[in-house]
N, C-alpha and C positions, 0 to 999 in steps of 0.2 A: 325105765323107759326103753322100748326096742324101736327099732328100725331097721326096716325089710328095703334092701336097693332091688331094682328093679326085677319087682313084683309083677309075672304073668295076670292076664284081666282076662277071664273067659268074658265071647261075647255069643248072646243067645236072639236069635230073630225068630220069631212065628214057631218057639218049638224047635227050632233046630239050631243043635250048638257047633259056632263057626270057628272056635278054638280058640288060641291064648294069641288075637290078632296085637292084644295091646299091650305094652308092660310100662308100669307106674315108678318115677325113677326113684321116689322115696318114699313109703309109709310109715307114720311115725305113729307108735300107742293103737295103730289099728283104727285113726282118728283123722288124721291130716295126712291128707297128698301133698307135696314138693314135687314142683315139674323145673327142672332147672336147663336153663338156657345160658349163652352167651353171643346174642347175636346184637347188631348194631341200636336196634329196634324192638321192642315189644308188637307185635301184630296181633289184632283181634283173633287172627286165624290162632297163638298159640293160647289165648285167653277159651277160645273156646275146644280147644285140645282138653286144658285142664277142668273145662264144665263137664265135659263128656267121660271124662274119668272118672268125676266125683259120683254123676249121674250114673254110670254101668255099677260101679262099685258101692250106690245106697248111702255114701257120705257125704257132710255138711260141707266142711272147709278142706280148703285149699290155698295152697302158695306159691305162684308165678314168680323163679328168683331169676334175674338176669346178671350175673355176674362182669356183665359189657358196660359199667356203667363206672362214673367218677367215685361215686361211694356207696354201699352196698345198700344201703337205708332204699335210694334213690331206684335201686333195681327189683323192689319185692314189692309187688301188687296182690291184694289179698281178694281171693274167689270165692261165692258163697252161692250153696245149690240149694236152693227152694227156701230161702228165708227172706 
């Protein structure tokens, strides 16, 4: 198993590459994003942080972990791009 912590994300518009705007804080096996948080709340806005990752980078799943939470079960919401 490997895992790359925050992995640069080129991003490319119309042909033209606008450079490494995004970096991914866990990729695991070249398979799964981990977007890791601790804030009071999960927000749609960081739900679609992690579509937009999956989406630039051509991968399936993803895992929204919120560490702000009573138990950690309760903090990981799981992200799926194009299924």
């Amino acid at each position: 198993m490997t895992a790359h912590r925050q992995r640069p994300v080129s991003l490319e518009y119309k042909g033209v590459l606008l450079g490494d705007g995004f970096r991914l804080d866990i990729l695991v096996n070249d398979l799964l994003l981990v977007e890791i948080k601790a804030v009071e709340q999960v927000l749609p806005l960081h739900e679609a942080q992690l579509l937009t990752y999956l989406r630039l980078t051509d991968k399936k799943l993803g895992l929204l972990i919120n560490f702000n939470t009573r138990t950690l079960k309760d903090g990981i919401k799981r992200v799926v791009n194009g299924l």
